[in-house]
C-alpha positions as CSV (number, residue, x, y, z in Angstrom):
1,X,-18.6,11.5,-14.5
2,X,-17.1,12.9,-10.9
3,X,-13.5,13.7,-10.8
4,X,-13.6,12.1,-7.4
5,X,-12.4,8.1,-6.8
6,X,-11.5,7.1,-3.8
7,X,-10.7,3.5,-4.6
8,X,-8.7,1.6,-7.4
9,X,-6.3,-1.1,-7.8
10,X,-3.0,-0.7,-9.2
11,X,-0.5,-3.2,-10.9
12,X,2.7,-2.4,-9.8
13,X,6.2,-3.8,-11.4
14,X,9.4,-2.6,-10.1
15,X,12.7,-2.3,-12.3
16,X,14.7,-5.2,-13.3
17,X,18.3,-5.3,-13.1
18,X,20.6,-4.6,-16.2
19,X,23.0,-7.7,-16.9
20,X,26.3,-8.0,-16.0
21,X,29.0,-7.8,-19.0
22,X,31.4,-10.8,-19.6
23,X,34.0,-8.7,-21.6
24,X,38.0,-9.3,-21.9
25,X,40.0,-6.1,-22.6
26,X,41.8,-6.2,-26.2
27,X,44.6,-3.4,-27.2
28,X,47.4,-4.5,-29.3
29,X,50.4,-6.1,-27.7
30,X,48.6,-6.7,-24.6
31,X,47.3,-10.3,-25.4
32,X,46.5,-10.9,-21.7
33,X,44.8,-7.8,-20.8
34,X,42.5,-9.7,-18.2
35,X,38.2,-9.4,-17.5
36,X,36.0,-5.6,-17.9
37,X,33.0,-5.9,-18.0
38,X,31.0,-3.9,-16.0
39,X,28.0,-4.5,-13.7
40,X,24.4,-4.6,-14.4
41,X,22.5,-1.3,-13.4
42,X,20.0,-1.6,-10.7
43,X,16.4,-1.6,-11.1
44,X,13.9,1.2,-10.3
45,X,11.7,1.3,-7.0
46,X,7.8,1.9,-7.0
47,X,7.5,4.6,-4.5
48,X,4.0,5.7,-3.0
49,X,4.5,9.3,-1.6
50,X,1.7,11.2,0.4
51,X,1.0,14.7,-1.8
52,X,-1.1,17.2,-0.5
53,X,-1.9,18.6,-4.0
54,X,-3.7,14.9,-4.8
55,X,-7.0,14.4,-3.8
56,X,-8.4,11.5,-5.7
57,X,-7.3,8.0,-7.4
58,X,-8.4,9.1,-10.5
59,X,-5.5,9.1,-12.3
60,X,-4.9,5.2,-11.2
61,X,-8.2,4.1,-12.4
62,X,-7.8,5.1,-15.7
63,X,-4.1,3.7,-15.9
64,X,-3.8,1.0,-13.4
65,X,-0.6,-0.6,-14.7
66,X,3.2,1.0,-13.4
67,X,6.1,0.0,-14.3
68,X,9.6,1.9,-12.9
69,X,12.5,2.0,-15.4
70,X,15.1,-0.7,-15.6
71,X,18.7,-0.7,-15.2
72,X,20.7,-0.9,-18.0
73,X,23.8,-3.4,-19.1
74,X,27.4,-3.4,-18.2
75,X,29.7,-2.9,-21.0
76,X,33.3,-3.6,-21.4
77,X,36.1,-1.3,-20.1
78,X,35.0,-1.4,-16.8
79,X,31.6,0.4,-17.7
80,X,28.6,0.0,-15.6
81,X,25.3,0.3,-16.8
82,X,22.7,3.1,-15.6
83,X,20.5,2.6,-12.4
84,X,16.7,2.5,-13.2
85,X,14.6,5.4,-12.5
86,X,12.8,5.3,-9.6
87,X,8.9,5.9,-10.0
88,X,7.3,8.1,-7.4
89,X,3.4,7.5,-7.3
90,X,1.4,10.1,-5.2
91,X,-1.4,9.4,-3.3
92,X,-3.5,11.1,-1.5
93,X,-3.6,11.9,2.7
94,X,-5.2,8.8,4.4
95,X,-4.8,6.2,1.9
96,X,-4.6,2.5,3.1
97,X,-2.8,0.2,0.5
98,X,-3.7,-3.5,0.6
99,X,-3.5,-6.4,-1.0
100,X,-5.8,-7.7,-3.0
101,X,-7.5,-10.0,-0.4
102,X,-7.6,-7.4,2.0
103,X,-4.6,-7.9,3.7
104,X,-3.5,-4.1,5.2
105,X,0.0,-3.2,3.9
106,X,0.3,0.3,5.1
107,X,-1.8,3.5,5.7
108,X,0.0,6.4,4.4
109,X,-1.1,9.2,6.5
110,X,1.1,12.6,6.8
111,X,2.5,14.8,4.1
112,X,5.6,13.1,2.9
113,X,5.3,10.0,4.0
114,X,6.8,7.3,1.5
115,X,6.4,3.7,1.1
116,X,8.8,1.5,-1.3
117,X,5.6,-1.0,-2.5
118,X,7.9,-2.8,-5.1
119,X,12.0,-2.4,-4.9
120,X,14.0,-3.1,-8.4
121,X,16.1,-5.8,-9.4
122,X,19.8,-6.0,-8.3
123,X,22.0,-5.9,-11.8
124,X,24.2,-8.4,-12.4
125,X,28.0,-8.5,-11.4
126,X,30.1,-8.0,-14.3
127,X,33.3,-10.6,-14.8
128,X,35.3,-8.4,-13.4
129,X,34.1,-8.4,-10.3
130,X,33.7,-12.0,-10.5
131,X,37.5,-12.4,-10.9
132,X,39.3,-14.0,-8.4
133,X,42.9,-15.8,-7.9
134,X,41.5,-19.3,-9.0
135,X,39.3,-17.5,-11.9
136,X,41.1,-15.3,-13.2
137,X,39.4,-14.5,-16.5
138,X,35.6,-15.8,-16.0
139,X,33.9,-16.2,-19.5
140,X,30.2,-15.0,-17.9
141,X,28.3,-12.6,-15.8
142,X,25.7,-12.6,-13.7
143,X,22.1,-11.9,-15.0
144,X,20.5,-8.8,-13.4
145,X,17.2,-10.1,-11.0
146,X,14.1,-9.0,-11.9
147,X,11.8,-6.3,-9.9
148,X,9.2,-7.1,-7.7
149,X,6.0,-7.2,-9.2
150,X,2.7,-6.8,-7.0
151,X,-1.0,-6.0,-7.5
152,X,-2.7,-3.8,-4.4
153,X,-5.5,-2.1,-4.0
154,X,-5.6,2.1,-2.9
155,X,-8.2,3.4,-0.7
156,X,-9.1,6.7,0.1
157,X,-10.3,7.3,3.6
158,X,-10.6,10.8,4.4
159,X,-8.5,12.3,7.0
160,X,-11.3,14.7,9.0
161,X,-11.8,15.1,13.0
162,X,-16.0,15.4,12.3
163,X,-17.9,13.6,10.5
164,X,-21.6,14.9,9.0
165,X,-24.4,12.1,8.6
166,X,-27.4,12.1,7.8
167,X,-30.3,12.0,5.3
168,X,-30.5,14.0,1.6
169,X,-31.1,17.4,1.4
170,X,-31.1,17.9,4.7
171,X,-28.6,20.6,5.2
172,X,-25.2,19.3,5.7
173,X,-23.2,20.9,2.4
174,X,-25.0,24.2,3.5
175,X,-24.0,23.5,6.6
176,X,-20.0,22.7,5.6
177,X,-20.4,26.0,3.5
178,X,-21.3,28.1,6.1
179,X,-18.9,26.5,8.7
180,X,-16.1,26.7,6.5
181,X,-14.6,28.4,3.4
182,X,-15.7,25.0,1.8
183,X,-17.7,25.3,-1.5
184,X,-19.9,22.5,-2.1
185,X,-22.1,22.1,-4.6
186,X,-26.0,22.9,-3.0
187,X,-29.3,22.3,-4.6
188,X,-32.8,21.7,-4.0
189,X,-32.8,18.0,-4.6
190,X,-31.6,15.0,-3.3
191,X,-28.3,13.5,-4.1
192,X,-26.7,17.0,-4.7
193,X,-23.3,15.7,-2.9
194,X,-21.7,12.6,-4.8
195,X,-18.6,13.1,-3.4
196,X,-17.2,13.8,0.0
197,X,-16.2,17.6,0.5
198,X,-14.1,18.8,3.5
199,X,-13.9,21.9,5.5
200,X,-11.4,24.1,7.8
201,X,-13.2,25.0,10.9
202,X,-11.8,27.5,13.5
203,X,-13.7,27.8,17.1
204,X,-11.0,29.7,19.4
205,X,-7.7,28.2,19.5
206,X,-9.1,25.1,18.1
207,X,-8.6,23.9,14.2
208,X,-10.5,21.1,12.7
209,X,-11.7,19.3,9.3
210,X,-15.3,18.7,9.0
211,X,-16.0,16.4,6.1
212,X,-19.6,15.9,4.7
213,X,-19.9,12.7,3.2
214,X,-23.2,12.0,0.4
215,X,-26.9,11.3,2.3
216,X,-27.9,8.4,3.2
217,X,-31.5,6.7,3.3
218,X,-33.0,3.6,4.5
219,X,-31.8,0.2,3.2
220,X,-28.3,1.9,1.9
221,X,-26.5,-1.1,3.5
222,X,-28.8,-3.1,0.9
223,X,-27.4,-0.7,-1.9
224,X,-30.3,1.8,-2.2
225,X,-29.7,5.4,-3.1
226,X,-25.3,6.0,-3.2
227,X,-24.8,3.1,-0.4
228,X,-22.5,2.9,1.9
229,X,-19.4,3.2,-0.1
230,X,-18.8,6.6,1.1
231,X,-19.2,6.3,5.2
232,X,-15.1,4.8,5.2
233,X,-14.3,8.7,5.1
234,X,-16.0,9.1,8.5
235,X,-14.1,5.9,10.0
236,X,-11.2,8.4,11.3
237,X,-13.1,10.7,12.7
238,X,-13.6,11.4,16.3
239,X,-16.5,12.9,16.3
240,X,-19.7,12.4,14.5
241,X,-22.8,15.2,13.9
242,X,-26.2,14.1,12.8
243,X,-27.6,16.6,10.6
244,X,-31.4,15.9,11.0
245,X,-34.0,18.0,8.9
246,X,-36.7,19.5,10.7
247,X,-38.5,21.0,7.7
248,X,-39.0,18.0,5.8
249,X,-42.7,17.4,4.4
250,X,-41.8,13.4,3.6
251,X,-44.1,10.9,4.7
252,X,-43.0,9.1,7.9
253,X,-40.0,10.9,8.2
254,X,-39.2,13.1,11.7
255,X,-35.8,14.1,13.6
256,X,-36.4,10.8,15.8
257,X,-37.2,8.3,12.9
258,X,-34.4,9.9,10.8
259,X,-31.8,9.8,13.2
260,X,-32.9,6.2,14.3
261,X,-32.1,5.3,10.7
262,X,-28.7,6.6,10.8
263,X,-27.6,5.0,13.9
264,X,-29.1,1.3,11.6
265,X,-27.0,1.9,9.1
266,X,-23.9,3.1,11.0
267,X,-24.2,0.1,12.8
268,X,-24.9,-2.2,9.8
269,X,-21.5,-0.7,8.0
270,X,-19.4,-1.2,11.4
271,X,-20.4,-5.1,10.8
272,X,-19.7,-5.3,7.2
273,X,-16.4,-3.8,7.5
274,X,-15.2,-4.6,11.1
275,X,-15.1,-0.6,11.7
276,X,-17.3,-0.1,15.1
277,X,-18.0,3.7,14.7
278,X,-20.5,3.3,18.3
279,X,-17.7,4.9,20.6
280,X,-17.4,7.9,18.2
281,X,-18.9,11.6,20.2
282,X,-22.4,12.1,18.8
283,X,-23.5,15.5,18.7
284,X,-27.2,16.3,16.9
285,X,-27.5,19.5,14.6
286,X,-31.1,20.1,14.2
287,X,-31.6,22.0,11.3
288,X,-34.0,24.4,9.4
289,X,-35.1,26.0,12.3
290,X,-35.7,29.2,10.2
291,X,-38.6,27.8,9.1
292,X,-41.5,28.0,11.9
293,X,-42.7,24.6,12.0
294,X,-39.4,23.6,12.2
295,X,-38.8,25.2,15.2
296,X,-41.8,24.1,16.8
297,X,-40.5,19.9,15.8
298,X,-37.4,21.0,17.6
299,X,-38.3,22.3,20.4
300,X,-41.0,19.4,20.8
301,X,-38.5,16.3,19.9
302,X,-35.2,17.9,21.6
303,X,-36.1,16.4,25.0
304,X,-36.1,12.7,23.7
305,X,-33.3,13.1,21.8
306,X,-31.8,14.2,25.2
307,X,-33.1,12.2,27.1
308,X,-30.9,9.2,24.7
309,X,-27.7,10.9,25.6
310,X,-27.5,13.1,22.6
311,X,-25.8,16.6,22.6
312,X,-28.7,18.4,21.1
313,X,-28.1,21.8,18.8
314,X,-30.8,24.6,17.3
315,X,-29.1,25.6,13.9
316,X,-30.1,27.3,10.8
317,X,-27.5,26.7,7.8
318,X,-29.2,29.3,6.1
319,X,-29.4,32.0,8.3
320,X,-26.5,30.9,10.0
321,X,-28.4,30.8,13.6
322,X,-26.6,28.4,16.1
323,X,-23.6,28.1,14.1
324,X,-20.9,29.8,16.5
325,X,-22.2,27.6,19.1
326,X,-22.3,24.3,17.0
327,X,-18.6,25.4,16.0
328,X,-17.5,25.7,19.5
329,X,-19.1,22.8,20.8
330,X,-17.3,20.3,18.1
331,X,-14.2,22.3,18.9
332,X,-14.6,21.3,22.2
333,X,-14.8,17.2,21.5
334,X,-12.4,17.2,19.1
335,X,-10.1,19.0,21.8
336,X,-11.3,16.7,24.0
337,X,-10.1,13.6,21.4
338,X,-7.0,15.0,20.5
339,X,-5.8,15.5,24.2
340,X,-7.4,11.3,24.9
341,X,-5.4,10.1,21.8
342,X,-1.6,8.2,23.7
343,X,1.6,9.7,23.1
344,X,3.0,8.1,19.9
345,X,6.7,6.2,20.6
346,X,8.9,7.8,18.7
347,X,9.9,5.0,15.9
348,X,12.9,2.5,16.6
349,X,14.7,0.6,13.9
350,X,15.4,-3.0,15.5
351,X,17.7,-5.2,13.7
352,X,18.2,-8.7,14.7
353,X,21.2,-9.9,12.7
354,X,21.5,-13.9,12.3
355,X,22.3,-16.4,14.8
356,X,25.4,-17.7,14.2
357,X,25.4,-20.6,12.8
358,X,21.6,-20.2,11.7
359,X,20.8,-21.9,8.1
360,X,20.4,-19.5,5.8
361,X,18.1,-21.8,3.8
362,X,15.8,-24.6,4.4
363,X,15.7,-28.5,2.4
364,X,12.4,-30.2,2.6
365,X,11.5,-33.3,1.2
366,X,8.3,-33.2,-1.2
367,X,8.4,-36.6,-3.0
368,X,10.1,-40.2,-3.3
369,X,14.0,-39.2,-3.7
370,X,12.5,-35.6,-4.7
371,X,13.6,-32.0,-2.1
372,X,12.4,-28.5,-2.5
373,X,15.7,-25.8,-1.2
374,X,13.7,-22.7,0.5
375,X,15.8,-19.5,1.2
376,X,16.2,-16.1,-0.3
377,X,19.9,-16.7,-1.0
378,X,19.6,-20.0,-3.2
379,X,16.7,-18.4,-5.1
380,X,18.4,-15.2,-5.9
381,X,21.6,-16.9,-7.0
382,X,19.8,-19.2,-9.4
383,X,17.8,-15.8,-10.9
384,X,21.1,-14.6,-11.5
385,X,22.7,-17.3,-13.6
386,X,23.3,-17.6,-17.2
387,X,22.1,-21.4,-17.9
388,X,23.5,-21.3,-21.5
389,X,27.1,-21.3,-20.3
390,X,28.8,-23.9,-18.5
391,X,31.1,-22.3,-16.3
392,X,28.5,-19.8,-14.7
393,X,26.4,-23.0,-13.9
394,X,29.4,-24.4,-12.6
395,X,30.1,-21.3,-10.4
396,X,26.4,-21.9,-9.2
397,X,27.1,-25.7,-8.1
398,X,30.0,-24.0,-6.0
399,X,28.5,-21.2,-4.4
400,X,25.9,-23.8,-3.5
401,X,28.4,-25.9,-2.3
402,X,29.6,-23.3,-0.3
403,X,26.3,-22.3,1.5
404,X,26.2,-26.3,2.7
405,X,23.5,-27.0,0.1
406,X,25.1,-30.4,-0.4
407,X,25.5,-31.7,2.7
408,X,22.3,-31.1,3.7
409,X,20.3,-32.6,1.0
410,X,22.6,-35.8,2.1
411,X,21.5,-35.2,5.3
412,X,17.7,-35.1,4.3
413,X,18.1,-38.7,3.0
414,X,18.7,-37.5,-1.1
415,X,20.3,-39.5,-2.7
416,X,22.3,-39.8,-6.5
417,X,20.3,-38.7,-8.6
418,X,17.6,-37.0,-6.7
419,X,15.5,-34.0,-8.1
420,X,16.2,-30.9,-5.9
421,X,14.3,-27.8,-6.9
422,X,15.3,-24.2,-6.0
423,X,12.9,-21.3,-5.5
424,X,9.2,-20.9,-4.6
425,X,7.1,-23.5,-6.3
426,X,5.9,-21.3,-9.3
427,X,9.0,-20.6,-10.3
428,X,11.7,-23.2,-9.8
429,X,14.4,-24.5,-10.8
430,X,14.6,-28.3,-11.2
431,X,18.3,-30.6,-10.9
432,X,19.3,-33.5,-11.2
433,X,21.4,-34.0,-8.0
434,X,24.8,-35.9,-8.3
435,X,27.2,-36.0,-5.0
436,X,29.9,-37.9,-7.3
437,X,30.7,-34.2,-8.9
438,X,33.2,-32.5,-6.4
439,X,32.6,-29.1,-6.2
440,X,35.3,-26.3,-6.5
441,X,38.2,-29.4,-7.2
442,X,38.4,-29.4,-11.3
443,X,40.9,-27.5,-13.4
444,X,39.2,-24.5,-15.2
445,X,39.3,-25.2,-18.9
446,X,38.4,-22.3,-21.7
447,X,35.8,-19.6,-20.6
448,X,32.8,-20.3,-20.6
449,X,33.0,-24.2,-20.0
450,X,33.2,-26.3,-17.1
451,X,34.6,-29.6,-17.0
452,X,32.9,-30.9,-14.5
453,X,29.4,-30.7,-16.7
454,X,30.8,-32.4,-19.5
């Protein structure tokens, strides 16, 4: 089995937050020592961090589930729990994360680079800080909100300014090896390459990667021989060199008909995946020309390849004739690329705070005397309450109250008795609306209990 994998999908949960503490300090002779419990440690991000030392998925296909640590509890005497660890997942250069239906998240290219793919739960506030002049000793504490959870998948697409195509044994890892300090694996039958290799070029002042992906045939769109699983890792390059074999003793194979081929099944993977690799350079290596009758098929075929617009190229990978030139001339195009490519914007941070006076929530009505409350805020505040006691769903009602919740399911037509849920439809939480309970206007009985729900 290869080492190499340059796709895998990976189920991600973040950190949840620790609890909040509902805790009343005791020491003798102080009877009224007032709340301490601490807040709720926060959850653990999932990081995704581009590391030059990883170059394959590997290590995510064989464990595809990560979870980050989570934060810890409050405790009394004003302690507050432990953050999370964060979990820092490398990856390597050029990978594009994605959702599951193909929706592109980010593409982490550059050494360094970092993207938070699931952020950890916020811990719950401890009674202390929930204290205030009206409640002075609150009897709960928030609960800690749990971390994002997310399924994505990674893939690999080789980061490379040239790009080697072409049939099976027909040169190209010989070709990389003697180009580069690249050591592929070369042998004298087909398929040798399963995995794409890259290689450091250097042609005057000019640096490049050359990457030599496995051989293709005819009908690899249709799944014959390795496919075209492996062509994304020529997607970012800029320039593209057929390697054609001139040496070949194949039935109906020649420069023309093999490079024809090519450009089918190029084209046929720039409709299946959307990538048009058409515009890319071409530049046509032909090779073998060590051999005699090679020579001759080269010379002979070089003026209709010409003729088509190619750049056309004499080379021997074995006796390393034509190299320097080949070298120089893809140095050349990819010069050419680099100095075509726009000058990036450097990146601006724009925040738009709210409008005033801008709802931070929505009502909607999805039923007979029935209303759905969208919003981050609602949701979040519900995740954080302790439905067993009384006084934290009464501190609920109020900070609902507060955010104008009420008045605008009375507003949306709800009336008493109305079911209102809160949060995203998998997940919400369903009550039993009545405007006769005043919000905020009851005396505070024991801790833990509200009046109000009696």
């Amino acid at each position: 089995m290869s080492d190499f994998v340059d796709e895998a999908v990976l189920h991600i949960k973040a950190g949840d937050g620790g609890h909040g503490c509902a805790s009343v300090h005791r020491e003798k002779f102080k009877p009224l020592g007032g709340p301490d419990g601490g807040n709720g440690g926060r959850g653990g991000d999932v990081i995704l961090e581009v590391d030059r030392n990883t170059a394959t998925l590997l290590d995510y296909q064989r464990r595809p589930h990560r979870r980050a640590g989570n934060g810890t509890p409050g405790q009394g005497g004003h302690r507050s729990g432990a953050n999370g660890a964060d979990l820092v997942l490398p990856v390597p250069d050029g990978t594009v994360v994605t959702t599951l239906d193909g929706e592109v998240i980010a593409d982490l290219v550059g050494a360094g680079t970092r993207l938070v793919i699931a952020r950890g739960g916020q811990g719950g506030l401890g009674n202390a800080a929930l204290a205030s002049p009206r409640r002075k000793a609150p009897g709960f504490a928030l609960k800690g909100e749990p971390g994002e959870q997310i399924d994505v998948r990674l893939e690999l697409k080789t980061i490379a300014d040239v790009g080697l195509v072409g049939f099976p044994s027909a040169g190209k890892s010989s070709l990389i090896a003697a180009l580069s300090a690249a050591r592929p694996k070369i042998a004298d039958y087909p398929f040798t390459t399963l995995v794409p290799n890259l290689g450091v070029v250097e042609a005057g002042q000019t640096q490049y990667v050359i990457a030599d992906v496995p051989g293709l045939i005819p009908g690899a769109s249709e799944g014959k021989g390795l496919g075209l699983e492996f062509l994304r890792h020529v997607e970012r390059c800029s320039t593209l060199l057929h390697v054609l074999d001139c040496a070949t003793y194949e039935p109906g194979r020649d420069p023309v008909t093999d490079l024809e081929v090519l450009e089918q099944e190029l084209a046929v993977y720039g409709e299946r995946t959307g990538v048009d690799l058409s515009d890319r350079p071409r530049i046509v290596a032909l090779n073998k020309v060590d051999v005699p009758e090679a020579r001759e098929l080269a010379e002979l075929v070089e003026p209709m390849l010409t003729e088509r617009g190619y750049r056309v190229l004499h080379i021997s990978a074995a006796t390393r004739e034509g190299l320097r030139e080949l070298s120089y001339a893809l140095g050349e195009q990819v010069a050419a690329a680099r100095a075509a490519r726009p000058v990036e914007e450097p990146t601006r941070l724009v925040l738009r705070p709210r409008e005033i006076g801008e709802t931070p929530f929505q009502v909607v009505r999805i039923g007979d005397n029935v209303f759905r409350v969208l919003g981050d805020k609602p949701a979040r505040w519900v995740r954080q309450t302790d439905f067993s006691n009384d006084e934290a769903v009464g501190y609920l009602a109020d900070r609902l109250n507060r955010l104008g919740i009420e008045e605008a399911l009375a507003q949306a037509g709800a009336t008493d008795g109305a079911e209102v849920h809160i949060g995203d439809e998998d997940d919400a939480v369903v009550f039993d609306w009545d405007p006769t309970i005043s919000a905020e206007r009851t005396v505070l009985g024991p801790r833990g209990t509200d009046s109000r729900l009696g």
